[in-house]
C-alpha positions in Angstrom: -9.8 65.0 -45.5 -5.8 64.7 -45.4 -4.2 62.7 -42.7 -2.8 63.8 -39.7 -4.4 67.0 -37.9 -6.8 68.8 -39.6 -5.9 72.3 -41.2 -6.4 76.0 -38.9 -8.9 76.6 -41.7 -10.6 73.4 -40.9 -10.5 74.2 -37.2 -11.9 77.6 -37.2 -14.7 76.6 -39.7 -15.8 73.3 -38.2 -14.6 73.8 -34.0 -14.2 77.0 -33.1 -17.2 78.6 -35.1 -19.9 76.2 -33.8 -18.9 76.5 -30.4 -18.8 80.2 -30.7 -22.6 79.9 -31.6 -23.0 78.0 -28.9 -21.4 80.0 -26.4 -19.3 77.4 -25.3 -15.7 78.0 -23.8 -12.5 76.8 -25.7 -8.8 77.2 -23.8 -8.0 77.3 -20.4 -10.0 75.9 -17.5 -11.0 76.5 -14.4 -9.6 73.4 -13.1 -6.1 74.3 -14.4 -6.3 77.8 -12.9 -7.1 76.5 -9.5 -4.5 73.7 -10.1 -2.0 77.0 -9.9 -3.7 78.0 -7.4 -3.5 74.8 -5.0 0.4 74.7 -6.1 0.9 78.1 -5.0 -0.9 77.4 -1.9 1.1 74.1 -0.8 4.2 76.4 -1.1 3.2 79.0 0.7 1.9 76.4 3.3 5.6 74.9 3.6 7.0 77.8 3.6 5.1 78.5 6.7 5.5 75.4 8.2 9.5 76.0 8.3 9.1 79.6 9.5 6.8 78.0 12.3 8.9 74.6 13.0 11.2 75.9 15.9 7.8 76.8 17.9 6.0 73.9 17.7 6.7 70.4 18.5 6.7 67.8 16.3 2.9 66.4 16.9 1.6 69.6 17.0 3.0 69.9 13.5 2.0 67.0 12.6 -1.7 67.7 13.8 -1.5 70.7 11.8 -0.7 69.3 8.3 -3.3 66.6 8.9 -5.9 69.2 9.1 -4.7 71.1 6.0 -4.4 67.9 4.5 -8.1 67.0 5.2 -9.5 70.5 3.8 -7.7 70.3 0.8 -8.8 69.7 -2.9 -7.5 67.4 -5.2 -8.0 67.1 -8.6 -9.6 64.2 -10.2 -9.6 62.9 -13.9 -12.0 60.3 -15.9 -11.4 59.4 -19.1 -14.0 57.2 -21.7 -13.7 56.5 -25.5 -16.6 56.0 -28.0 -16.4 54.8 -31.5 -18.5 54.8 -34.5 -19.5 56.3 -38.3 -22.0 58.4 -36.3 -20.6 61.7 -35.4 -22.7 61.5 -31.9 -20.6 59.1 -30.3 -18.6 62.0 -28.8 -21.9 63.0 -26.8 -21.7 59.6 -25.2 -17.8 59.9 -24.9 -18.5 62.9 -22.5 -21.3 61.3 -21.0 -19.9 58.2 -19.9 -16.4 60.2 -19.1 -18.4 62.8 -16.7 -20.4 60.1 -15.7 -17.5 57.8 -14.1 -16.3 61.0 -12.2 -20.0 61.2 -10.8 -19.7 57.9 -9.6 -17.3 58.7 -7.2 -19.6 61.6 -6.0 -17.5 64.3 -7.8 -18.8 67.0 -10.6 -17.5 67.4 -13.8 -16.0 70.7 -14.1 -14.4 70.5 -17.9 -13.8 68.0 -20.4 -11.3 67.5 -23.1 -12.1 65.9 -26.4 -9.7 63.8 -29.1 -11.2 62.7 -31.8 -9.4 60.2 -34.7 -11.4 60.0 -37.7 -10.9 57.9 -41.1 -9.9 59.4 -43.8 -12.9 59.1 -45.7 -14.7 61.2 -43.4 -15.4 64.4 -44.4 -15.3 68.2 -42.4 -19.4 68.2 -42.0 -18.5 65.7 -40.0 -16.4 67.3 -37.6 -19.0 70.3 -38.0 -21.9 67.5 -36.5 -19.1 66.1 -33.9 -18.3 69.8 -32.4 -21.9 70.7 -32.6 -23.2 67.3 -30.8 -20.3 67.9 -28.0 -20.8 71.5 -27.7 -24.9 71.2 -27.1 -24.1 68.4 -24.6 -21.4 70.4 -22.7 -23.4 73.6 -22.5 -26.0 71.5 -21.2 -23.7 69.7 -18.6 -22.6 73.0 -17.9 -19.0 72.0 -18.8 -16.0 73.9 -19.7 -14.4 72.8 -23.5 -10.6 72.5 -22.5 -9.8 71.7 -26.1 -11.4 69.7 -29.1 -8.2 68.2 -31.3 -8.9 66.5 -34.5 -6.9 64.3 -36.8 -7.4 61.7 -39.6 -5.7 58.5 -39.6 -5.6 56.1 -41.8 -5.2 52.8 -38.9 -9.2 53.3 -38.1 -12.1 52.7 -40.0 -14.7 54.8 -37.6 -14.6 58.2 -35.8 -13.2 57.1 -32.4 -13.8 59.8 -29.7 -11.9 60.2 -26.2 -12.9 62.1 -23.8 -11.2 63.6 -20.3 -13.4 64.8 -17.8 -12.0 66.7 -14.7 -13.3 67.6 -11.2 -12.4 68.6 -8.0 -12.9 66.8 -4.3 -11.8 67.1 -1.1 -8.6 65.0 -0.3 -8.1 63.5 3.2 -5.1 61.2 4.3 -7.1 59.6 6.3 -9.0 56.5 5.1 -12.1 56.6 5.1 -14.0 54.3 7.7 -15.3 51.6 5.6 -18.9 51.8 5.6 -21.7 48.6 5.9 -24.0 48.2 3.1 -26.0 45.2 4.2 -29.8 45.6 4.5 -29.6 49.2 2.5 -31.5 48.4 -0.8 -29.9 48.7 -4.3 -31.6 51.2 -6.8 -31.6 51.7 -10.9 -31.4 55.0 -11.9 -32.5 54.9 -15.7 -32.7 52.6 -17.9 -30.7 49.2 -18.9 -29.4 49.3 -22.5 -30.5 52.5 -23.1 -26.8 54.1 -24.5 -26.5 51.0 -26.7 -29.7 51.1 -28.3 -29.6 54.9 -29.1 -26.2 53.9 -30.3 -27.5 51.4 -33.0 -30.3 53.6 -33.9 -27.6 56.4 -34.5 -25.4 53.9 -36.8 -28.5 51.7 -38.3 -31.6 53.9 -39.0 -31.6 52.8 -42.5 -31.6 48.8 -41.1 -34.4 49.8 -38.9 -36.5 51.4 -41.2 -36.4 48.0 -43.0 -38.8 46.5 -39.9 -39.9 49.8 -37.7 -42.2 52.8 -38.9 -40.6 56.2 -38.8 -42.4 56.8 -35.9 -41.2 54.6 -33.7 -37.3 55.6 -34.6 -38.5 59.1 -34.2 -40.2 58.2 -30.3 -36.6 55.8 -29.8 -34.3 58.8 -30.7 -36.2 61.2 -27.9 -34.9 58.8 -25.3 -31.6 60.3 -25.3 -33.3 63.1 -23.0 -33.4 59.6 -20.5 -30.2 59.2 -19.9 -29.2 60.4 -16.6 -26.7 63.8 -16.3 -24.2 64.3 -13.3 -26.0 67.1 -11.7 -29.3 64.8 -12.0 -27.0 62.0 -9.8 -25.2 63.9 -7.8 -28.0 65.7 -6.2 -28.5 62.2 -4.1 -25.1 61.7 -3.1 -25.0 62.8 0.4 -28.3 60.0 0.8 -26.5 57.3 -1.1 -23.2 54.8 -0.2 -22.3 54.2 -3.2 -22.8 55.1 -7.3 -22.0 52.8 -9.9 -22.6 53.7 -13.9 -24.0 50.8 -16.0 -20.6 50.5 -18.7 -19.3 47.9 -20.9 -20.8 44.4 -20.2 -24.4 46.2 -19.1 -26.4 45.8 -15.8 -25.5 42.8 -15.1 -21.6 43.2 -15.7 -22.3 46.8 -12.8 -24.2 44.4 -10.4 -20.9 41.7 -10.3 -18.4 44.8 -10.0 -20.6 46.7 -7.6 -20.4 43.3 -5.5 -17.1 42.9 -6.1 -15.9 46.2 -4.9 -18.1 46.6 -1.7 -17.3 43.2 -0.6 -20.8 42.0 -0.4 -23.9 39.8 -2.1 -27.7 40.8 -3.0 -30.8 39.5 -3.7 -32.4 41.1 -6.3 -35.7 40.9 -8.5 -34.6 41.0 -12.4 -38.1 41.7 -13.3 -38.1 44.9 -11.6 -35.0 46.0 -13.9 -36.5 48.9 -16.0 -36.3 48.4 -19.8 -37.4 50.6 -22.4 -40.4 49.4 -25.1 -37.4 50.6 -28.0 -34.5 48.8 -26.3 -36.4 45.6 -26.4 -37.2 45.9 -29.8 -34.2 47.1 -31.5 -32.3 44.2 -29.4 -35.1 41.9 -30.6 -34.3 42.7 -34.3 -30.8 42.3 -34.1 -30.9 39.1 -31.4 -29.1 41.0 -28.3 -29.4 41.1 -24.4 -30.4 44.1 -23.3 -29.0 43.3 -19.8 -25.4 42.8 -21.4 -26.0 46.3 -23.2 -23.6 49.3 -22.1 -25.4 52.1 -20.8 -24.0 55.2 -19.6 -26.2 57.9 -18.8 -27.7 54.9 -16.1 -26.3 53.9 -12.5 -26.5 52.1 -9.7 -27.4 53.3 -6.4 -26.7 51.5 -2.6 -29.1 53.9 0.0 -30.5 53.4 2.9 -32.6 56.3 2.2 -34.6 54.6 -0.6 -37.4 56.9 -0.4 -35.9 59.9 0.0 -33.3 59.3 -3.2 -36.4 58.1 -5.6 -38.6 61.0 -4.5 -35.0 64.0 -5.0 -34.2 62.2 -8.4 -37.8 62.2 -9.5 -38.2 66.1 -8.7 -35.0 66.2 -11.2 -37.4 63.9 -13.9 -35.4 60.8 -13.5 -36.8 57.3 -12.7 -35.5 55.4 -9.9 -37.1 51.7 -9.4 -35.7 49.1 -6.3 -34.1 46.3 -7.5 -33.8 44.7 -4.2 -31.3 44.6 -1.0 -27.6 44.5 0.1 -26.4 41.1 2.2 -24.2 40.3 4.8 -23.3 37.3 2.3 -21.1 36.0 -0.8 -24.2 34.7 -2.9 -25.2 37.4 -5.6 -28.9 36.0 -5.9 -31.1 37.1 -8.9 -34.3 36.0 -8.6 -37.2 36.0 -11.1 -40.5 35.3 -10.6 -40.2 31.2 -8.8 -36.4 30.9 -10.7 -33.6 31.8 -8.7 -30.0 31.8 -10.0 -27.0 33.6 -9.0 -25.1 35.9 -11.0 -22.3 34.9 -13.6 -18.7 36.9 -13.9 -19.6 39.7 -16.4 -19.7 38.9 -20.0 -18.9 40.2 -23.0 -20.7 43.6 -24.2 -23.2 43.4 -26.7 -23.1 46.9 -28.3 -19.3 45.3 -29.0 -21.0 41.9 -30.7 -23.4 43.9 -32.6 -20.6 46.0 -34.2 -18.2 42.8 -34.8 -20.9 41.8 -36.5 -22.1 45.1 -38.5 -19.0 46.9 -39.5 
């Protein structure tokens, strides 16, 4: 295709047609209509307030736009890039991008997509790229703010961004800082999982070199394991905290989970869930699953255990205890009669395997 942006023709053929199909919503969102909105509301809400400023006094006023302050909404944004020769790496763009918004309790209304492709790529492949993003937003139940497309000739693989917008409530006061210790820590999916459907996506010839088609054909169905917002967020009010499993895999979400709530574990790594595939596949190519990206899988801190495993299996996800929160520094891993503690996050493997495959 030529460089730069890709032609109306293009566009209409290869975006707009497929999301047609699809049903899916192109232009203005929700979230941007009720961004009016909220402006249009602060204004009349000053407005107000000067009408109304020679009756009250000045902590009555203040009171008041406290409590207008607390019921408000604010609008939040997550963005996440993917990048590959497989035109599914905008799925996981949206995925991990709706995914980050989820972990701070918050659903993804819409989502904006940019893709950058090389030049040697050709329109089917935007044609897979808006059908792999459309099927995945009708499913997420997302609006499709806009899909822009260009070809440029300073990348060598599609590389996909993706902006995912919600809404939550705003409050200016801080919330009162909540203790974790003694609630127990929780996987929600599986470790690895994103990175080894993304290798399979950009190495099934490789593979078929060492696996029967069968077994690509059972790994490829796995992408129905990776966890959605609505699956996630149907927990939150049971749960103090969410984390999704990014760049550096489990082990690099454990360290920053610690690292933000200000607080140590002890967990037991056999009990982190792995897939028969993800083994495998890492196997072959001589990775760590446990240093794996993998979006579509989170952390959870509850002190509602039972309750959260038992909600997230009616919504056909699997939930597994890892272990507990502590009143302590130590991050403590533990493993059968070995115990260690856990290392600063290193570097991600899906990242190695490409350096290495490109």
């Amino acid at each position: 295709m030529r460089l730069g942006k890709i032609t109306q023709a293009t566009w209409n053929r290869s975006v707009r047609k497929p999301l047609k199909k699809k049903q899916c919503t192109v232009g203005k969102m929700a979230w941007e209509q009720k961004c009016a909105e909220l402006e249009q509301q602060i204004q009349r809400t000053e407005q107000s307030q000067k009408t109304e400023q020679d009756q009250k006094t000045e902590q009555d006023q203040k009171t008041e736009q406290d409590q207008k302050i607390e019921t408000g909404r604010m609008t939040v944004w997550s963005t996440a890039s993917a990048g590959g020769k497989n035109a599914n790496v905008g799925a996981y763009a949206v995925i991990k991008a709706a995914g980050e918004l989820a972990s701070q309790k918050v659903m993804a209304e819409g989502v904006s997509i940019h893709a950058i492709l090389p030049e040697q790529m050709q329109e089917e492949d935007v044609k897979h790229l808006t059908d792999t993003v459309g099927e995945l937003c009708k499913k997420m139940n997302l609006e499709i703010c806009q899909i822009q497309v260009e070809t440029s000739s300073f990348v060598t693989q599609m590389v996909v961004t993706a902006t995912a917008v919600g809404e939550k409530k705003s409050t200016a006061i801080r919330e009162q800082e909540m203790t974790v210790a003694g609630q127990e820590l929780l996987l929600c999916g599986y470790a690895g999982l994103e990175g080894t459907l993304r290798i399979l996506d950009e190495s099934e010839e490789d593979l078929g070199t060492r696996f029967v088609p069968a077994f690509l054909e059972k790994a490829k169905l796995l992408r129905e394991k990776l966890v959605l917002p609505d699956q996630i967020l149907s927990v939150k009010e049971q749960v103090s905290d969410i984390r999704q499993i990014g760049s550096g895999g489990i082990l690099a979400a454990l360290w920053e989970l610690g690292e933000e709530l200000q607080t140590g574990f002890d967990i037991d790594f056999s009990k982190i869930a792995l897939k028969q595939e993800t083994v495998e596949i890492c196997e072959f190519y001589q990775l760590n699953p446990y240093l794996m990206t993998s979006a579509g899988s989170f952390l959870l801190v509850t002190g509602q255990s039972e309750e959260v495993i038992a909600c997230l299996a009616e919504q056909g996800v699997s939930a597994v205890r890892l272990g507990c929160m502590k009143d302590q520094n130590a991050r403590v891993i533990k493993n059968g009669e070995e115990t260690r503690y856990l290392d600063r996050p290193a570097a991600d493997e899906l990242a190695r395997w490409w350096k290495e495959h490109a």
